[in-house]
N, C-alpha and C positions, 0 to 999 in steps of 0.2 A: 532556522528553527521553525519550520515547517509544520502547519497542526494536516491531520487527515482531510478537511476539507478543501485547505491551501493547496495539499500534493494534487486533488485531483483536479483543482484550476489550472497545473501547473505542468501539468505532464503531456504528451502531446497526446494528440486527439483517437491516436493507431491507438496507444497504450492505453487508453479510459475503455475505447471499445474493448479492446481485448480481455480487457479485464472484465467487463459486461457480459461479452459472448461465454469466457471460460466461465463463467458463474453460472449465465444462464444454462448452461449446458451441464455440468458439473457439480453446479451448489444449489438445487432449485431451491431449497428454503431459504437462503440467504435473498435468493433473484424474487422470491414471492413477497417478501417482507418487503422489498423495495419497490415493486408494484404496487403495494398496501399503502405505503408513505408516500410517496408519488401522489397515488390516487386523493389521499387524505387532506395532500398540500393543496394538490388541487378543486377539491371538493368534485371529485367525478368519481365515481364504480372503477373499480379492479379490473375487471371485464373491459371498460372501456380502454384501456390503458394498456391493458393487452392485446387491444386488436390494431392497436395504431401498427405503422411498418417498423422493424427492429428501429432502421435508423433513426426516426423522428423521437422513437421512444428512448432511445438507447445517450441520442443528443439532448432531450429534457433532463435526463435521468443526470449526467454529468452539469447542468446546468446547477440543477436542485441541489447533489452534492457539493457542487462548489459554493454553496452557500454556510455563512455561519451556523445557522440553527440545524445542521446535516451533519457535525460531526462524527456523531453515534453512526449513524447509517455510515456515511464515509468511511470511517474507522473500522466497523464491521466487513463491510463489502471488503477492502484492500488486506486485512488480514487473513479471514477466509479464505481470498483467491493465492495469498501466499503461501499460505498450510497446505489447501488443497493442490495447487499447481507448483509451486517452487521450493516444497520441503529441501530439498536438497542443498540451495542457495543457504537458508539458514542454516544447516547442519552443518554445511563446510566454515562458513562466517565462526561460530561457535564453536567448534570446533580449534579452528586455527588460533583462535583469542585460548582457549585452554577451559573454555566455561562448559560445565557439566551442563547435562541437557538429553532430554528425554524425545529423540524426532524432529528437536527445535521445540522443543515448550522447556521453558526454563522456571525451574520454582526462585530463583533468588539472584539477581546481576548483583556483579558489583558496582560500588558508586561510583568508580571511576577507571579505566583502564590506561594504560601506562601508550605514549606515542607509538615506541617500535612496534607491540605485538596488532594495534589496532592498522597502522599502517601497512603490515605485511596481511590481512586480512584483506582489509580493502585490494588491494592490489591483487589479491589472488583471486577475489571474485570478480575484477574486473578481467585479468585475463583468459578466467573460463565462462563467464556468462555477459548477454546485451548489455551495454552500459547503462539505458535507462531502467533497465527489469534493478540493476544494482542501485541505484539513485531512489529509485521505489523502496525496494527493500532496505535500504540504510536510513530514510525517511522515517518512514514506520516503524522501525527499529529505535530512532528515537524518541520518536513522536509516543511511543508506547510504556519508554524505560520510565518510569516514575523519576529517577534522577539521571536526568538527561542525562549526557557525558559531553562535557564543554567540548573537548578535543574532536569530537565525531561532529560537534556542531558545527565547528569551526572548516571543518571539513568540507561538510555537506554545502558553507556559502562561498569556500574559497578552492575548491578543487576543481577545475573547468570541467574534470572528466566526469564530474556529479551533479553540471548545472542540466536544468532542465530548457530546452530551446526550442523554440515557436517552429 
């Protein structure tokens, strides 16, 4: 039961980057915003923060994140990089469960989803996409539903193929 902050202490250090670079590259208002709060937490200029090396900045930035009071930002930044880079991972997930949905934006889950259909989901994004891009995306997925779904929860801390490892 993972909140957005937890996932980015918790993912490994390739996948924060990646997620960093595909933003910065891809999402620059998401990536400015997070320059801004950076900057903010640390009481230094934007400018400043942007001229440090990616890595130094990029290794503060998942620091900050994995902090409690960084949800929002957290939360923002790993949705973002899903919509904008991994549409497809949602569509198929959604999809295979049978839930209507617009690109992956969904106006209404339901409260609960039944073992088989959620099990054959999961499995079929793990045999077409990286096991931790799915452990991200099934995270935030719940981390997002207003009513969690126990069974996905249950999942996310008892599926080996969904732990996340140092």
């Amino acid at each position: 039961m993972l909140t957005f902050h937890e996932l980015i202490g918790f993912m490994s250090p390739g996948m924060a980057n990646r997620i960093l670079d595909d933003t910065q590259a891809n999402n620059r208002e998401v990536y400015r915003a997070l320059v801004a709060s950076m900057a903010q937490a640390q009481k230094m200029r934007p400018v400043f923060i942007g001229r440090q090396p990616k890595e130094r900045r990029h290794k503060n930035f998942v620091q900050m994140l994995s902090r409690t009071g960084s949800e929002e930002h957290a939360a923002n930044l790993i949705r973002g990089w899903l919509f904008k880079e991994h549409k497809q991972v949602m569509t198929d997930f959604l999809g295979k469960l049978g839930i209507d949905h617009e690109d992956g934006m969904v106006d209404e889950l339901p409260d609960s989803i039944d073992d088989a259909p959620l099990n054959e989901a999961v499995d079929l994004l793990l045999e077409k996409y990286d096991r931790e891009l799915v452990a991200v995306y099934l995270t935030a997925f719940n981390a997002s539903n207003e009513n969690r779904w126990k069974n996905l929860d249950t999942m996310l801390a008892d599926d080996e193929r969904l732990q996340f490892h140092a």
